[in-house]
Wavefront OBJ file of the C-alpha trace (Angstrom):
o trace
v -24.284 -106.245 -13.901
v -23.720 -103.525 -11.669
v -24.863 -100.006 -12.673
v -24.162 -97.819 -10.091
v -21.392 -95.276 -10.494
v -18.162 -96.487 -8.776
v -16.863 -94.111 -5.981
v -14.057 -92.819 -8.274
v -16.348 -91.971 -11.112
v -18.555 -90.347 -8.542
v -15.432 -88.256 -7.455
v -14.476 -87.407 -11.396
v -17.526 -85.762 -12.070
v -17.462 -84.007 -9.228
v -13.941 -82.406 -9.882
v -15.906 -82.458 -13.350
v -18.419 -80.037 -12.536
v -15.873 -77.706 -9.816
v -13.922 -77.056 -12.921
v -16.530 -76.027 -14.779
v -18.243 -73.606 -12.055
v -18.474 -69.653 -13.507
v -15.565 -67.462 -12.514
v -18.465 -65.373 -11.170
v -19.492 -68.053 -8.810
v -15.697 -68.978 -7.893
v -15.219 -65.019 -6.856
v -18.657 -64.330 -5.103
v -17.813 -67.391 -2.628
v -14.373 -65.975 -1.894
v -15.658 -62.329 -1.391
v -18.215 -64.070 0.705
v -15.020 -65.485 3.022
v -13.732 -62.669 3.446
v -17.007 -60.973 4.494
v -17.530 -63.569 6.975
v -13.566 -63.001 7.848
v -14.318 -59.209 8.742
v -17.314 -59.586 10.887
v -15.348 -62.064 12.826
v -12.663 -60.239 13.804
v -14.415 -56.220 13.255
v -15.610 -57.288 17.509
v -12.596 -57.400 18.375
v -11.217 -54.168 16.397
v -14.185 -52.436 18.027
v -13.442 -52.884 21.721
v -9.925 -52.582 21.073
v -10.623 -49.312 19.253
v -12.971 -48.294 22.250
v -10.064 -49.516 24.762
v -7.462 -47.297 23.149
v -9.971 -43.895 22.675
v -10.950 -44.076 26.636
v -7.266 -45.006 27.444
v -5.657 -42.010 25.503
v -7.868 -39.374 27.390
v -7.152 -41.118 30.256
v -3.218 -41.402 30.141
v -2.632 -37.517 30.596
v -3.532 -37.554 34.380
v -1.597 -40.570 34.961
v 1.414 -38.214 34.082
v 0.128 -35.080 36.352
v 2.387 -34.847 39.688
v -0.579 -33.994 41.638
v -2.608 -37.284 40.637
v -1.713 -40.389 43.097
v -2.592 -43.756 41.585
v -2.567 -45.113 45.178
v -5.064 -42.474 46.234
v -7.333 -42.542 43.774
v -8.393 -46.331 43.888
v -7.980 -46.392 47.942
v -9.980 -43.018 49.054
v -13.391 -42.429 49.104
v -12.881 -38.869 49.051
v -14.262 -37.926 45.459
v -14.253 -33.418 45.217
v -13.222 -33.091 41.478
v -14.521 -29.640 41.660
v -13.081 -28.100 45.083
v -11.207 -24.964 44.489
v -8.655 -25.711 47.491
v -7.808 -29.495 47.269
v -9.393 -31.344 44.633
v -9.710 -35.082 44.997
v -9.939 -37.773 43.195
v -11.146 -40.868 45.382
v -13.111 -43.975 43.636
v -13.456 -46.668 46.584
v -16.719 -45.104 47.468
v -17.803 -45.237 43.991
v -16.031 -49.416 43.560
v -18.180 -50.158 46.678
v -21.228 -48.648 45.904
v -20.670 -50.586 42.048
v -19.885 -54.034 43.749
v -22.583 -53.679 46.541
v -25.329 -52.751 44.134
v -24.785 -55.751 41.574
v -24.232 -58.199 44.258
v -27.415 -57.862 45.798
v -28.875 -57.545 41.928
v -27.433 -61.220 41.416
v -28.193 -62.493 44.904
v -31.602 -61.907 43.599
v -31.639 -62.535 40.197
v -29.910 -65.714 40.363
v -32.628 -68.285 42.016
v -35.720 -66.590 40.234
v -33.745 -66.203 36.874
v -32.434 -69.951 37.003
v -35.663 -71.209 38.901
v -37.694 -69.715 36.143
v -35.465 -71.051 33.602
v -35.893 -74.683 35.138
v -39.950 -73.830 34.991
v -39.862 -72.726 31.342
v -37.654 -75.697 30.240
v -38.973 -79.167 32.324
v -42.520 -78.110 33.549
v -44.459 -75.450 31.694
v -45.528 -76.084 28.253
v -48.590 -74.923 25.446
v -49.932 -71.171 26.459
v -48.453 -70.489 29.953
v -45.053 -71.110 28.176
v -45.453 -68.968 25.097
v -47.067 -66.137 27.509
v -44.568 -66.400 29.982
v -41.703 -65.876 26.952
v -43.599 -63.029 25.636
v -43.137 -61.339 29.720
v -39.539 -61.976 29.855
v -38.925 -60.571 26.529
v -40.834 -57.521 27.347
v -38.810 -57.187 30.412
v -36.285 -57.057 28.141
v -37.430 -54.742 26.030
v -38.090 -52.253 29.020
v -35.267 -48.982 28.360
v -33.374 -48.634 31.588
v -34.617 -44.742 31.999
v -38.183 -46.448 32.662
v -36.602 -48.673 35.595
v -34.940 -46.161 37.070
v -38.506 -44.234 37.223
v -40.025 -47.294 38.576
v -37.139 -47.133 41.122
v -37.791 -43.738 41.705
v -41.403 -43.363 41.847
v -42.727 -46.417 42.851
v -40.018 -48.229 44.575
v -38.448 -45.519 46.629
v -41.934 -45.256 48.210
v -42.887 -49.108 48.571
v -38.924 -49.090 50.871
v -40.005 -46.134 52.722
v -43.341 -47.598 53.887
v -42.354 -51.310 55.045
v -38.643 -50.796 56.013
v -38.610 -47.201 57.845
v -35.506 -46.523 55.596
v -35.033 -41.981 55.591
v -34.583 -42.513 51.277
v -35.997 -44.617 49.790
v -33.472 -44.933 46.916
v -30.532 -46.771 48.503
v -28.618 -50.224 48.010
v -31.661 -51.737 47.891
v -34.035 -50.354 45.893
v -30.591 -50.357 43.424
v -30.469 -54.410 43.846
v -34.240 -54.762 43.159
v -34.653 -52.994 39.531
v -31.169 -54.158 38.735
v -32.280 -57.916 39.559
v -35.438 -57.467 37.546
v -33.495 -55.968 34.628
v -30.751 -59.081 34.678
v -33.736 -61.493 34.750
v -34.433 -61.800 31.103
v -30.575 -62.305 29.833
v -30.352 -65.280 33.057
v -33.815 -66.551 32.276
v -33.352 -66.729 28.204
v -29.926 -68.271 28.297
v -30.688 -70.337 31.123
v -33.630 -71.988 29.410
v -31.406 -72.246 25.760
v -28.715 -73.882 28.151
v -30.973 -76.448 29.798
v -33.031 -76.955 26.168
v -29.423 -77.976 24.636
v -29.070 -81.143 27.120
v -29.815 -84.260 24.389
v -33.275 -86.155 25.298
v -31.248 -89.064 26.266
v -29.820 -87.938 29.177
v -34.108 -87.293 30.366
v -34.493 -90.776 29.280
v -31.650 -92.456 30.797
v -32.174 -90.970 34.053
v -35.892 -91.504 33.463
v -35.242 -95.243 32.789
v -32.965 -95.437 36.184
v -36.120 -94.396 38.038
v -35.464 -90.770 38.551
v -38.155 -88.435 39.912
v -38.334 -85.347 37.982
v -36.638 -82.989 40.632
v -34.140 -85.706 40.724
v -33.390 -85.659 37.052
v -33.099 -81.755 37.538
v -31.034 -81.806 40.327
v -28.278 -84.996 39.214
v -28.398 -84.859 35.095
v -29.872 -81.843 34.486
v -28.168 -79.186 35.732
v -24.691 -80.781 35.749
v -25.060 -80.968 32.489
v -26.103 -77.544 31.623
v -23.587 -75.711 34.277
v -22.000 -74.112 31.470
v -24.317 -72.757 29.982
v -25.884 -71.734 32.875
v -23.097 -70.343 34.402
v -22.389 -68.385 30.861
v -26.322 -67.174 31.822
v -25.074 -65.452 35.113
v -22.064 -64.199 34.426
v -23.608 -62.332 31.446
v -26.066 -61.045 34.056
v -23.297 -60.075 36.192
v -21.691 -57.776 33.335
v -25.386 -56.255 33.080
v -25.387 -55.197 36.422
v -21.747 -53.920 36.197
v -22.556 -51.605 32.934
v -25.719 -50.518 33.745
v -26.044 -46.781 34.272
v -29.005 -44.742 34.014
v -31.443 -46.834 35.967
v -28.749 -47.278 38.873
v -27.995 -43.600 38.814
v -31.883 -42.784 39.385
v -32.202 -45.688 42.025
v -29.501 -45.713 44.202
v -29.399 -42.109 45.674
v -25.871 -40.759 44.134
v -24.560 -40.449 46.968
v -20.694 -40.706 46.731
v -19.980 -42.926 50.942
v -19.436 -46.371 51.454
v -22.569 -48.166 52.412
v -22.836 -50.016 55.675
v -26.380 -51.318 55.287
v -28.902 -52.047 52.032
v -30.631 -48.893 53.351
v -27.455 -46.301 52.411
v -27.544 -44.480 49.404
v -24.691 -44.755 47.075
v -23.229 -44.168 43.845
v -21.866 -46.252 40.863
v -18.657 -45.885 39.085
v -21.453 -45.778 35.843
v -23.499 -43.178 36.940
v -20.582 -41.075 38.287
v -19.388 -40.978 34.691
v -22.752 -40.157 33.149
v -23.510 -37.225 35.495
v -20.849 -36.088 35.574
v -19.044 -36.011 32.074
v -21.219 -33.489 30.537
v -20.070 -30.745 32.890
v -16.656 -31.649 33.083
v -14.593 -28.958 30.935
v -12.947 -30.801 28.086
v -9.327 -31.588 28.982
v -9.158 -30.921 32.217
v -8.164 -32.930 35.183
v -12.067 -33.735 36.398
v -12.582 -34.762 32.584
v -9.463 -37.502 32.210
v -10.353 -39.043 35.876
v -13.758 -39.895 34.670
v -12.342 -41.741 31.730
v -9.613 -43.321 34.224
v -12.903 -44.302 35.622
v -14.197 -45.824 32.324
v -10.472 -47.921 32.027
v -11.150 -49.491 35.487
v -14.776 -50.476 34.467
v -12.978 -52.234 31.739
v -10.428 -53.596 33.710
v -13.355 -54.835 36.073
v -15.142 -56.401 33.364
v -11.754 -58.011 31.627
v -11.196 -59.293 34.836
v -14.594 -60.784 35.439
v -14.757 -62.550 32.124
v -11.758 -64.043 32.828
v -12.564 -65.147 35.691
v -15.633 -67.219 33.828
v -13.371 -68.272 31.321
v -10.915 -70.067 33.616
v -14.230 -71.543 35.616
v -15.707 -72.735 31.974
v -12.657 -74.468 31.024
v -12.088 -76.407 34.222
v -15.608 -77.309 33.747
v -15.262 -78.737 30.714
v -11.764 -80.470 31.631
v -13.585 -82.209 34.619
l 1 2 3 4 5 6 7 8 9 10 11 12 13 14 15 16 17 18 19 20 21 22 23 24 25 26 27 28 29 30 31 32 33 34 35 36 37 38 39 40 41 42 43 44 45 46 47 48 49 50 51 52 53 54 55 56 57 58 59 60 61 62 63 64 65 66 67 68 69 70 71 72 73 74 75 76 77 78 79 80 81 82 83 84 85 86 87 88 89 90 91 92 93 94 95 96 97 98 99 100 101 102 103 104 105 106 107 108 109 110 111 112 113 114 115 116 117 118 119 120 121 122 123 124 125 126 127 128 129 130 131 132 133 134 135 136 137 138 139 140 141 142 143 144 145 146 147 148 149 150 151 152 153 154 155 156 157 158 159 160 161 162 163 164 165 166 167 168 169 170 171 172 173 174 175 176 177 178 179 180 181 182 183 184 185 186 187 188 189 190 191 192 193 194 195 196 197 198 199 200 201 202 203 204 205 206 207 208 209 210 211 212 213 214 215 216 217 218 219 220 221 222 223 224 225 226 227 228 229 230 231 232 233 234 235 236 237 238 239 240 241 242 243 244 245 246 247 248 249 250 251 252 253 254 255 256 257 258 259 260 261 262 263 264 265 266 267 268 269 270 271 272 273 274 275 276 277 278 279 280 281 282 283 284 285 286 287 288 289 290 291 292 293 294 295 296 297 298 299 300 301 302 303 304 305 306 307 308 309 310 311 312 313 314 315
């Protein structure tokens, strides 16, 4: 005789005991849902909020007869204060912004996905633990202490071994920028090559593979997702960053023609120069014209990574 419960008994007495589940219970899971519901979509409410305040001090100047789209995203004239013939010019200021971060990912890049590789197929017990504990104080560093580090230290170290007049410039920009990136590429990077299932290190394991050859042909093909989702979120560091950048770099508002120019960021130009601007007036709507095309920069480069992710995943 058979006495266990038949799958339709099983499913009566569970439709038994959901009927019979407190109204208390019933209304504390659905407030739950919608809790849930409003953390998912309050990020997006949040930059869209953020997109519309910045964009609504911005939009008078588009309207002033004396402000030339054309001119203010082609000239690297920037005199917001002249008394004669004020201009607005931000390709100094795009330059200086793309020059700075692509040396800070030219960088950060091999060490940040080399020490990912490290942390994930060769180092294990102490060294690993230790080495975590670095990174995340890296991390953990506030970006006013690189920029002193950039200023102090450096500035000097540039000065001494490359003959460079300043030593805050392009480069010494790229350097604390790479080393502030490096935690965000090396964490992710490390998660991303950590998520690849054991079987693909056996299989290739099993086929004979050395260990750099597992890396190189299962490994990372496997992870280039993630890892890519590693840079590119390094890439928007370097792009937002402001204060450290703004001490480093020399804020000096010229197109650089070597790693040894000074320059300045569309970031720091904003944070210098915001405070002083009188509310409402022309100087004080370009800068948040600035902060539109740093979102426009950003939107564009997360698109970019989105397109690139999802031909990834297609292939």
């Amino acid at each position: 005789m058979n006495t266990h419960p038949t799958s339709s008994a099983v499913t009566e007495g569970l439709a038994v005991r959901g009927a019979r589940r407190p109204v208390w219970v019933v209304l504390g899971e659905r407030a739950l849902e919608v809790v849930i519901y409003l953390c998912g979509i309050s990020a997006i409410i949040f930059v869209l909020s953020i997109f519309f305040f910045v964009f609504k001090e911005a939009v008078p100047i588009l309207r002033d007869p004396h402000f030339h789209l054309s001119q203010f995203l082609f000239s690297d004239q920037w005199y917001p204060t002249s008394e004669v013939n004020k201009r607005y010019g931000v390709l100094a200021m795009i330059a200086g912004t793309v020059s700075v971060t692509t040396l800070a990912i030219l960088i950060a890049v091999p060490f940040g996905l080399g020490a990912a590789i490290y942390l994930s197929e060769f180092c294990g017990g102490r060294v690993k633990e230790t080495l975590k504990v670095i990174i995340e104080l890296l991390a953990a560093i506030p970006s006013v202490v690189w920029g002193f580090i950039g200023l102090t230290v450096m500035s000097r170290l540039i000065v001494k071994y490359t003959g460079a007049a300043v030593g805050v410039n392009v480069l010494n920009g790229g350097i604390i920028l790479a080393l502030m990136c490096l935690p965000i590429i090396v964490s992710i990077g490390e998660d991303a090559l950590k998520a690849v299932p054991d079987s693909y290190r056996e299989a290739g394991v099993a086929l004979g593979a050395t260990r750099w050859q597992l890396i190189r042909h299962v490994l990372l093909p496997a992870a280039k997702t993630g890892l890519l989702a590693a840079v590119l979120l390094g890439v928007g560091r370097g792009v937002g960053e402001t204060m450290a950048v703004l001490m480093a770099t020399g804020h000096a508002v010229q197109i650089p023609h070597s790693l040894l120019d000074p320059v300045r960021t569309l970031t720091a130009n904003i944070a210098a120069e915001l405070g002083e601007a009188p509310a409402n007036s022309a100087h004080y709507q370009v800068l948040f014209l600035i902060g539109v095309l740093l979102f426009v920069m950003t939107f564009v480069v997360n698109l970019t990574a989105d397109l690139i992710v999802r031909g990834i995943r297609s292939k």
